[in-house]
Residue, then its C-alpha position, 0 to 999 in steps of 0.5 A: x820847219x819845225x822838230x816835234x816827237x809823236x806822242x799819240x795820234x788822234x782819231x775822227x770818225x766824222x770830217x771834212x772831205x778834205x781830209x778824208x784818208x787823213x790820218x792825224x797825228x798828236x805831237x809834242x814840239x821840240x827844241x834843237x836839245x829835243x827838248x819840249x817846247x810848247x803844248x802838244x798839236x795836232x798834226x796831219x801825217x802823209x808819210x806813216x811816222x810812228x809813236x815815239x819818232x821824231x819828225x820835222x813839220x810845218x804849220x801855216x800855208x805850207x802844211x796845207x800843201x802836203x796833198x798834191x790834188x786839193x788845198x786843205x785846211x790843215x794848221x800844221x802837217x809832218x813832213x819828215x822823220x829825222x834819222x839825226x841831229x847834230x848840234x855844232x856847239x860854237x867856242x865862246x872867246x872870252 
């Protein structure tokens, strides 16, 4: 899974059956610092997250699977909103 901050959504009035009552969220990939990695995507979004929250998503097979009665197309679906992160930065011996 994946960390990225939602920074818009993204509206479509004309799509395929598969994601009709899809709603489809812009986000901005992250690193474990929060900090951008990669262009923005477009990302399916089951779970209302908001502007600005930061979710954990997947892409591939597996963010097709986020409805439970039909397969669709989706190249990447949020999963999750993250209410934490920690980091355990580990001593380096010298």
């Amino acid at each position: 899974m994946k960390l990225a901050r939602v920074i818009g959504r993204v509206v479509s009035t004309t799509k395929i059956e598969e994601f009709d009552g899809a709603k489809f969220l812009l986000v901005q990939p992250l690193d474990e610092h929060l900090n951008n990695a990669g262009d923005p995507i477009v990302a399916t979004d089951k779970i209302q997250a908001g502007n600005n929250e930061i979710v954990y998503y997947e892409t591939s097979k597996e963010a097709g699977r986020i409805y439970e009665t039909v397969m669709n197309p989706s190249d990447a679906s949020i999963m999750g909103i993250v209410d934490d992160i920690y980091v355990n930065k580990l001593n380096t011996i010298k």
